[in-house]
C-alpha positions as CSV (number, residue, x, y, z in Angstrom):
1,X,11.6,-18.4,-3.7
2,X,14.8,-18.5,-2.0
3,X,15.9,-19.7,1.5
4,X,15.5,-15.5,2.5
5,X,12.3,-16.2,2.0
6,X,9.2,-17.1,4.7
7,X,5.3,-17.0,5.1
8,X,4.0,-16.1,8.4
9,X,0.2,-16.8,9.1
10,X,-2.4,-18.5,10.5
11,X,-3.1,-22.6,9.8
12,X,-6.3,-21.6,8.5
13,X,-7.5,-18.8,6.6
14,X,-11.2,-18.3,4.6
15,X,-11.5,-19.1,1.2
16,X,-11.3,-17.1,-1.8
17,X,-15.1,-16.2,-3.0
18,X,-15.7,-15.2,-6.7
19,X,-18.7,-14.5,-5.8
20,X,-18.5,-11.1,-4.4
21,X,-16.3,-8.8,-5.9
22,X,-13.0,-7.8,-4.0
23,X,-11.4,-4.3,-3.7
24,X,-7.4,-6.0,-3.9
25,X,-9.1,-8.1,-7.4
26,X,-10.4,-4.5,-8.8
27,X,-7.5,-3.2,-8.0
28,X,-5.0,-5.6,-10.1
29,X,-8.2,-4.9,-13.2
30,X,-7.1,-1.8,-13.3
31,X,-4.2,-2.1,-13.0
32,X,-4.1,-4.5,-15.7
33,X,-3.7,-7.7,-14.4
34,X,-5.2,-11.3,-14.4
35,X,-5.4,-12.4,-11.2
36,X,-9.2,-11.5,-11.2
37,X,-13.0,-12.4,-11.4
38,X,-15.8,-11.8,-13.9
39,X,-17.3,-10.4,-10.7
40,X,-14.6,-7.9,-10.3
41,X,-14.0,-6.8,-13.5
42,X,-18.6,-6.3,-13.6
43,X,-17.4,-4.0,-10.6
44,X,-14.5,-2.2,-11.6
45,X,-16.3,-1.4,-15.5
46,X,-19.5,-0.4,-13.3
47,X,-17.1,2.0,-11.6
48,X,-15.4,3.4,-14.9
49,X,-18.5,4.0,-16.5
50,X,-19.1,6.7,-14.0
51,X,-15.7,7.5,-13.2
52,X,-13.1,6.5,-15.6
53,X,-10.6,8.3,-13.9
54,X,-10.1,5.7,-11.5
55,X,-7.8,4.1,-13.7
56,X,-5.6,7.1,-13.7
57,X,-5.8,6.5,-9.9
58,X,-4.7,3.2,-10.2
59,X,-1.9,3.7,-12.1
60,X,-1.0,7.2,-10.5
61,X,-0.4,5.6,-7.0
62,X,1.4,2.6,-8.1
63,X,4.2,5.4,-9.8
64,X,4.0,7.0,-6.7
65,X,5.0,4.5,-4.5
66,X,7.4,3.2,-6.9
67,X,9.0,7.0,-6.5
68,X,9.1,6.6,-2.8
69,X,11.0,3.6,-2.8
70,X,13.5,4.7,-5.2
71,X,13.8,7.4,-2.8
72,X,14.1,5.5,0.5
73,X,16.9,3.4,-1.0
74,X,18.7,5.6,-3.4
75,X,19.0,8.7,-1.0
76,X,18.0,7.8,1.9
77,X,19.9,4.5,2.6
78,X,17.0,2.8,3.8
79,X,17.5,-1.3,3.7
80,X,14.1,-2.1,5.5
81,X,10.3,-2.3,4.5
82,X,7.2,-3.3,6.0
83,X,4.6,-3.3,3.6
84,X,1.0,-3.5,4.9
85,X,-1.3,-4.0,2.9
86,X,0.4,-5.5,-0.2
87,X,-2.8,-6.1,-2.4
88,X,-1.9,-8.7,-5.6
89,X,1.8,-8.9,-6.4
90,X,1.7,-6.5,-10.2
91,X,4.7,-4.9,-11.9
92,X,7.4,-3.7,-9.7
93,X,6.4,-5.4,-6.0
94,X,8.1,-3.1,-3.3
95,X,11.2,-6.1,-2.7
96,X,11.5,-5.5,-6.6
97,X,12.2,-1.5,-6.6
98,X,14.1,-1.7,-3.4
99,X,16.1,-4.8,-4.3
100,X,16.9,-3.6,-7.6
101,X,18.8,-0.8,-6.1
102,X,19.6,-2.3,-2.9
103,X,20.0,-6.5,-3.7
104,X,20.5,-6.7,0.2
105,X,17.1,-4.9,1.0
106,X,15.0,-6.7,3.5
107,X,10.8,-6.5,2.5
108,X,7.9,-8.1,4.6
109,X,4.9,-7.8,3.4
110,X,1.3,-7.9,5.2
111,X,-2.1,-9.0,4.3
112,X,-5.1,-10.9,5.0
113,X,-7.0,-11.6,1.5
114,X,-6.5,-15.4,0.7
115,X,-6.0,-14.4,-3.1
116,X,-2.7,-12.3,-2.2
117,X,-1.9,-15.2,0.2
118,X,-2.0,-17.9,-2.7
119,X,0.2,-15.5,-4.7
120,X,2.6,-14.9,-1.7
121,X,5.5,-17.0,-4.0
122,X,6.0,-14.2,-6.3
123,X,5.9,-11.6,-3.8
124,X,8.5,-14.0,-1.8
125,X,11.0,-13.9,-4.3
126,X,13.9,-12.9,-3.2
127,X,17.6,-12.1,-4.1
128,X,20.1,-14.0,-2.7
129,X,21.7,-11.4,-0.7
130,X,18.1,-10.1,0.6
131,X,15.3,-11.3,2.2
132,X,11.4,-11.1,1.8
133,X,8.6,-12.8,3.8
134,X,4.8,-12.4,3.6
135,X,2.7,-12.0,7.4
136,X,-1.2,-13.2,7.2
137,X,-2.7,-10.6,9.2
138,X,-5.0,-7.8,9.7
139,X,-4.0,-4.8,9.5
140,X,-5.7,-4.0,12.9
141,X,-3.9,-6.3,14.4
142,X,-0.9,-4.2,14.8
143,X,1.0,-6.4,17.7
144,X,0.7,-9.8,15.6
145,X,2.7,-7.5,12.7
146,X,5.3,-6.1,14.9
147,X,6.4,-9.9,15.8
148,X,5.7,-11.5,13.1
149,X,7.8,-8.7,11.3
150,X,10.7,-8.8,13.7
151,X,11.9,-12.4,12.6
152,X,12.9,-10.9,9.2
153,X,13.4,-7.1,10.1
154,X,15.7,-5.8,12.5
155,X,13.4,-2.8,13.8
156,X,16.3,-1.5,16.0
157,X,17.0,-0.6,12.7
158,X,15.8,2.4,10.5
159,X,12.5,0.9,8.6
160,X,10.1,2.3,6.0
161,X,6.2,1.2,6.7
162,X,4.3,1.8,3.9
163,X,0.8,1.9,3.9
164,X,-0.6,2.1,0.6
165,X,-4.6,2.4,-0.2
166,X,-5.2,0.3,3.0
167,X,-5.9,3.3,5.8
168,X,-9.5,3.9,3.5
169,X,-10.3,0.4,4.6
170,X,-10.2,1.2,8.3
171,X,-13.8,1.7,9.4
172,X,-13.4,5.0,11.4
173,X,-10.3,7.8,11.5
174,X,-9.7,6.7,14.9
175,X,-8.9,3.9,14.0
176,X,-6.9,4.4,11.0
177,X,-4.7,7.0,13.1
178,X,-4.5,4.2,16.2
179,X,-2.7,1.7,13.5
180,X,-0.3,4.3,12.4
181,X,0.9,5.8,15.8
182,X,1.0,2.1,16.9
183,X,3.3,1.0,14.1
184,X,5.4,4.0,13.7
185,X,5.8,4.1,17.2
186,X,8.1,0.7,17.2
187,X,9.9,2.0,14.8
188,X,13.5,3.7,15.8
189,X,14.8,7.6,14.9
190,X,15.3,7.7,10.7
191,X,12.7,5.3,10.0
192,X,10.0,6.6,7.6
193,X,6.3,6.9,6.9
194,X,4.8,6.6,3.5
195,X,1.3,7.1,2.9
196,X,-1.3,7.5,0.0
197,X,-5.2,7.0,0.0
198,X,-8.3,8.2,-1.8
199,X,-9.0,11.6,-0.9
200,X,-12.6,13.6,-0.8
201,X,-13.5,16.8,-1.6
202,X,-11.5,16.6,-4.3
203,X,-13.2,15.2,-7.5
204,X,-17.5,14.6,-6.4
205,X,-17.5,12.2,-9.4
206,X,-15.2,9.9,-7.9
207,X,-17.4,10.5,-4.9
208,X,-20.3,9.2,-5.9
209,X,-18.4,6.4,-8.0
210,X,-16.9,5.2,-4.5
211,X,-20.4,5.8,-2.9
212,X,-21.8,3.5,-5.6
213,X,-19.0,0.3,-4.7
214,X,-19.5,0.7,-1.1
215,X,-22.8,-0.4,-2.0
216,X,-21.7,-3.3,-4.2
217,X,-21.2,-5.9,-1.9
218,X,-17.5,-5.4,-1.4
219,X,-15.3,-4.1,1.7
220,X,-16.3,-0.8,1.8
221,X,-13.3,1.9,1.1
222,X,-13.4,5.1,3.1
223,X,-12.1,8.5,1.2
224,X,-10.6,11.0,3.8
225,X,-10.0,14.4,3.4
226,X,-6.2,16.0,2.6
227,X,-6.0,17.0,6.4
228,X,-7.5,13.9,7.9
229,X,-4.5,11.9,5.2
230,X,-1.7,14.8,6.5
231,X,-2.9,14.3,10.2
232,X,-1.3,10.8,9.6
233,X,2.0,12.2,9.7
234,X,2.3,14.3,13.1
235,X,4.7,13.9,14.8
236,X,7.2,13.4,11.5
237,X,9.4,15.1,9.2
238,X,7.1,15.6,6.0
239,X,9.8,15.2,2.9
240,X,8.9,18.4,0.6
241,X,6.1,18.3,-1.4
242,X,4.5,17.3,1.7
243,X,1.2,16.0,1.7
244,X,0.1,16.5,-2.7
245,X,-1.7,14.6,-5.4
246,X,0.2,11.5,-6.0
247,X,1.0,12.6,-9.1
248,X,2.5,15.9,-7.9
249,X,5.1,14.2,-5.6
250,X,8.2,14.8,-7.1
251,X,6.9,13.7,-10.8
252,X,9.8,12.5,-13.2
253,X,11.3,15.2,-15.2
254,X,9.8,13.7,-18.4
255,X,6.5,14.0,-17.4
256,X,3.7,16.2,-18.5
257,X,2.9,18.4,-15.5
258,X,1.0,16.9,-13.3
259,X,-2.9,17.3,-12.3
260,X,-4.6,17.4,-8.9
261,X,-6.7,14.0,-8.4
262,X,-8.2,12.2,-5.8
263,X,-5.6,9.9,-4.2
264,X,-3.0,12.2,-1.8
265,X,0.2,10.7,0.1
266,X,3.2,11.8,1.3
267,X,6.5,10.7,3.0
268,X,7.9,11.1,6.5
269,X,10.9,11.0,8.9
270,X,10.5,10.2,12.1
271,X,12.8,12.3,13.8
């Protein structure tokens, strides 16, 4: 870490049990990482054998996010992130993207899984010129995230929130919607909105697959439909595609041409 760097959290937080498997653990399997149990990786090959697209998923929503963030910096001159939901530091971390681009980009990052709380050094590693911290929190606890994110952020200042794969985990719409007006209403004119999430009515494999982990024991993950996901962004500037398959949001020119799947997202202006 560097002296940019600075964990914000409770003096106490619950342990890390490898006993039941864990959505942000499954996650980083398929992702291919290590930081993960024999319990998850029972729970995340349970999943593949009835949907192995899930991997394609995976990997297609990490590339898009990695897209939006070259965006936000490259062409849109944004030098701010809050991150919510950060899941287990992987390959490319937001502060890694922006900063690469931007060495003086300023990233905080949100959770509240102990796992991604005992890894908070890597995602706290900073450039010199930058800063990065890491907030121990819910993500329903919207006011605690605003403060906490303050001491790092300026948020008189244009800001990107991005909320990747964390809105499924949000019991109820209302709820999910609450967060987002709640964050994105702290944040000034020319501050931005990214969003992606597991979509229904798409793909009734991945359906039942998702019906099946619900089951398993683990943090249940709610799929939402495209217009429930666009709903998200009233209020905002929509960035063309709009609201698409991750995969179909402004693909790399190299790539093969893209198929609908079951994970949507778009970015936003707030005007």
């Amino acid at each position: 870490m560097t002296e940019n760097s600075a964990t914000t959290g409770p003096a106490e937080h619950q342990k890390i049990d490898a006993s039941v498997p864990h959505s942000a653990r499954i996650w980083n399997y398929w992702l291919g990482g290590k930081d993960n149990y024999p319990v998850d990786e029972e729970a995340g090959d349970a999943y593949t054998d009835v949907f192995p697209g899930i991997v394609t998923i995976a990997r297609s929503s990490r590339g898009f996010l990695n897209r939006n963030i070259t965006y936000l910096v490259a062409e849109a001159g944004i030098r701010q992130f809050l991150d919510v939901g950060t899941g287990l530091p992987t390959a490319d971390n937001t502060h890694e993207v922006a900063q690469r681009i931007a060495p003086e980009a300023r990233i905080v990052y949100v959770d509240n899984d102990p796992m991604v709380l005992a890894h908070a050094r890597t995602l706290l590693y900073s450039t010199p010129e930058g800063a990065t911290s890491y907030i121990d929190a819910d993500v329903l606890d919207t006011g605690r995230i605003l403060a906490a994110a303050a001491q790092t952020l300026d948020l008189t200042r244009p800001t990107a929130l991005i909320l990747s794969n964390i809105l499924g985990h949000v019991a109820t719409y209302e709820q999910a919607r609450s967060i987002v007006t709640d964050l994105m209403g702290a944040l000034p004119s020319g501050s931005y909105l990214s969003i992606n999430d597991g979509s229904a009515g798409i793909d009734p494999v991945f359906e039942q697959a998702q019906d099946a982990y619900n089951q398993s024991g683990a943090v249940p993950y709610n799929l939402r439909t495209v217009e429930e996901i666009t709903s998200f962004f009233d209020g905002l500037e929509l960035l063309d595609p709009g609201v698409v398959s991750v995969q179909q949001w402004r693909p790399l020119s190299t790539a093969p041409t893209p198929k609908v799947i079951g994970e949507h997202g778009g970015l936003a202006r707030k005007p």
